[in-house]
BAKENU-850864 format. One record per residue: residue in one letter; z, y negated, x negated of N, C-alpha, C in turn. Coordinates in pm, whole numbers, plus 32768, in hexadecimal, padded with zeros to 4 digits. Layout:
! residues N
(site 'A', (Z, Y, X), (Z, Y, X), (Z, Y, X))
...
END
This chain:
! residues 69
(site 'X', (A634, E367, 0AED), (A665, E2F2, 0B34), (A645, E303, 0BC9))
(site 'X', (A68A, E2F4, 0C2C), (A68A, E305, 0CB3), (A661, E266, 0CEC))
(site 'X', (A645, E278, 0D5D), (A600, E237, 0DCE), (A644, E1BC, 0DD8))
(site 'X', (A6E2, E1DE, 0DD4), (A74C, E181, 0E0D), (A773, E112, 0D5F))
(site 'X', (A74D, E167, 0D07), (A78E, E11F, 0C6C), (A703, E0C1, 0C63))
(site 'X', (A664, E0E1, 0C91), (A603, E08A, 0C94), (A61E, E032, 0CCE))
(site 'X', (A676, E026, 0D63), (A686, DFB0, 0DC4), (A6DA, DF59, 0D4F))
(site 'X', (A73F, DFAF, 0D4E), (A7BA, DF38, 0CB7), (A77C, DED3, 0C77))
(site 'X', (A718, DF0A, 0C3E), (A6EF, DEEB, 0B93), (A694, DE79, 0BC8))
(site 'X', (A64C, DE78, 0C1D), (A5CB, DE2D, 0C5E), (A5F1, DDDA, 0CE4))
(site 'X', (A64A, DD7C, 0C6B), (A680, DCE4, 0CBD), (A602, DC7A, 0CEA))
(site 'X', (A599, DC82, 0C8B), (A52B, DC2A, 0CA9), (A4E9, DC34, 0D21))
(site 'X', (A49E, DBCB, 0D68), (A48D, DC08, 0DD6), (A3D1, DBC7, 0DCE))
(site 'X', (A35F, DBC9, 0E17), (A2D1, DBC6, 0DFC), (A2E8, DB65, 0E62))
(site 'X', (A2A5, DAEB, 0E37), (A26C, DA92, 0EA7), (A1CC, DA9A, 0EC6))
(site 'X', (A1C7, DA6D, 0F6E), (A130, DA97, 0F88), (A0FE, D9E3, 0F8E))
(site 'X', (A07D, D9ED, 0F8F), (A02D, D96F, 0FBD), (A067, D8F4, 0FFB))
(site 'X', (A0BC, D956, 1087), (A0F1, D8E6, 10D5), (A165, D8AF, 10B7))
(site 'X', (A1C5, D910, 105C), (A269, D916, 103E), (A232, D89D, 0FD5))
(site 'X', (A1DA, D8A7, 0F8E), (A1D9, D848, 0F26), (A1CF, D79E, 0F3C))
(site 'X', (A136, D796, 0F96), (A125, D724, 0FE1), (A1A8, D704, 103C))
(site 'X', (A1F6, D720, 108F), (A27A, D6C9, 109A), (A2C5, D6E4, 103A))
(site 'X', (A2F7, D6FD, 0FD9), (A336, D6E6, 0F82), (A31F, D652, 0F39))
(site 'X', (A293, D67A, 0F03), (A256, D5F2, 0EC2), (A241, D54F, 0F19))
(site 'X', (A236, D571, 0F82), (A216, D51B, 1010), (A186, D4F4, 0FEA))
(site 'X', (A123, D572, 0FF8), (A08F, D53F, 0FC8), (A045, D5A6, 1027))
(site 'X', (9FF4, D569, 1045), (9F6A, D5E7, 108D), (9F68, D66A, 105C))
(site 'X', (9F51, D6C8, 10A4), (9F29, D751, 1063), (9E7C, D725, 1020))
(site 'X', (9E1D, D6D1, 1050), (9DA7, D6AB, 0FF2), (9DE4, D68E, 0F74))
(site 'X', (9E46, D64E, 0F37), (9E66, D635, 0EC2), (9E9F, D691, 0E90))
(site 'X', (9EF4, D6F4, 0EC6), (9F27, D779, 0E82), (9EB4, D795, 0E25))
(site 'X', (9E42, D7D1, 0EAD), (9DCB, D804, 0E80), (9DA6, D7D6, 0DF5))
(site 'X', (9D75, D769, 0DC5), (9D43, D721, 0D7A), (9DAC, D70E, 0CF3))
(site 'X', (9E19, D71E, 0D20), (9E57, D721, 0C92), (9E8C, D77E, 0C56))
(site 'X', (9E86, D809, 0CA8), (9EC9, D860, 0CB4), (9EEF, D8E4, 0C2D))
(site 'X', (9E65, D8AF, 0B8D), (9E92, D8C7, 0B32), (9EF9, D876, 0AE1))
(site 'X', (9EF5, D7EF, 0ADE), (9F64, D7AE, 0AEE), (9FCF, D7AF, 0AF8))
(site 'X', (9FC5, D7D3, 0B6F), (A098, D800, 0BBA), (A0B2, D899, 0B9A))
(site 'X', (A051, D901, 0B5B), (A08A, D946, 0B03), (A06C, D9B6, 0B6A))
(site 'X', (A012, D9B0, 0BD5), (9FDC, DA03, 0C51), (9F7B, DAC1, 0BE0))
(site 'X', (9F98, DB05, 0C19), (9F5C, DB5F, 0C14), (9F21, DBA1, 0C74))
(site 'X', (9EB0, DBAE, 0C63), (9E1E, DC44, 0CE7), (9E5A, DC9E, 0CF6))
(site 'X', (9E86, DCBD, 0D46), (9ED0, DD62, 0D6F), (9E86, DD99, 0DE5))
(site 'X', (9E26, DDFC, 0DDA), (9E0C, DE39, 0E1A), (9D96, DDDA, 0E8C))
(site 'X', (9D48, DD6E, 0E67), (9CFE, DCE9, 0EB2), (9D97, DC86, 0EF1))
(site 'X', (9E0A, DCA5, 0ECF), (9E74, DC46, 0EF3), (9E8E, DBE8, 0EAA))
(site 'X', (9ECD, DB6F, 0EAF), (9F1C, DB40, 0E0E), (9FA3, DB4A, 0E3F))
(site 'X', (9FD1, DB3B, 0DBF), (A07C, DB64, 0DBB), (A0DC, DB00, 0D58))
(site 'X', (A0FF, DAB8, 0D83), (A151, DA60, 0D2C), (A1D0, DA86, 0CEB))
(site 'X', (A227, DA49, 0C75), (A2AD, DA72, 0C62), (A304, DA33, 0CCC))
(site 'X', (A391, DA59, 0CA8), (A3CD, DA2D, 0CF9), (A3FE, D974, 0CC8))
(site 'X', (A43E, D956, 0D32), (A446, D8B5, 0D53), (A487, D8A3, 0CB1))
(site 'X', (A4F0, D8D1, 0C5E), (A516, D8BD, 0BFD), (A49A, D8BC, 0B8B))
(site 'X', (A44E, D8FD, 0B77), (A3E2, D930, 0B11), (A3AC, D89B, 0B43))
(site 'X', (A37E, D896, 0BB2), (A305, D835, 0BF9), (A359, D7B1, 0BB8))
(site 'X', (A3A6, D7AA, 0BCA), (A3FB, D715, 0BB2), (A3DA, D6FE, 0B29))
(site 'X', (A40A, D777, 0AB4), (A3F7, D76B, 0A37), (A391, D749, 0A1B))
(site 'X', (A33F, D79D, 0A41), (A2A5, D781, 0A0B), (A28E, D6DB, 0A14))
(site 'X', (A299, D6BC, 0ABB), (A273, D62E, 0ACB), (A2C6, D59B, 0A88))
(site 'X', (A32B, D5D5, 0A57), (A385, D554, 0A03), (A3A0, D57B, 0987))
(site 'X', (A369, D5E9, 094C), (A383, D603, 08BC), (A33F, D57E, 086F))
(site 'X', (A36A, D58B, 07DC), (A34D, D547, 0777), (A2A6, D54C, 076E))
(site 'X', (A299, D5CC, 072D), (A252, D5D5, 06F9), (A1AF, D5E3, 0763))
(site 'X', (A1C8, D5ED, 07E1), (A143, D5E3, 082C), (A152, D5A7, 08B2))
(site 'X', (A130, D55E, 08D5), (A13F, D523, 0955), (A0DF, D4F2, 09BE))
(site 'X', (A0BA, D508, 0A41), (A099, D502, 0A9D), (A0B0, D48C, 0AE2))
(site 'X', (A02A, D45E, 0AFA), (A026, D3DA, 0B45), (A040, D400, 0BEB))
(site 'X', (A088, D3C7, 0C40), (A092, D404, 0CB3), (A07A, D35A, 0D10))
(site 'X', (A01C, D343, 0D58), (9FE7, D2C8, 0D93), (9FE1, D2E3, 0E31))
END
């Protein structure tokens, strides 16, 4: 698989700390703090969120939901 068929395939895109907090309209302190929650992963001492679609799911699915105040 080449360089250019990886770009194709890998529509998702990584949200950081800050991309997330305006998205949500919340502090980056609250990222912090919830950040297993919103589905955040440690990369390298970074966190790394999914993208805004994943993030959405997670936060209005059925089955688990997130208080956002």
């Amino acid at each position: 698989m080449t360089t250019e068929n990886l770009d194709n395939n890998c529509k998702k895109s990584i949200m950081t700390i800050e991309e997330v907090s305006q998205f949500l309209h919340k502090s980056q302190s609250w990222v912090y703090k919830n950040w297993k929650i919103l589905g955040g992963r440690k990369l390298g001492g970074s966190l790394m969120f999914p993208d805004k679609e994943d993030l959405y799911e997670r936060l209005f699915s059925e089955r688990k939901r997130v208080e956002i105040r």
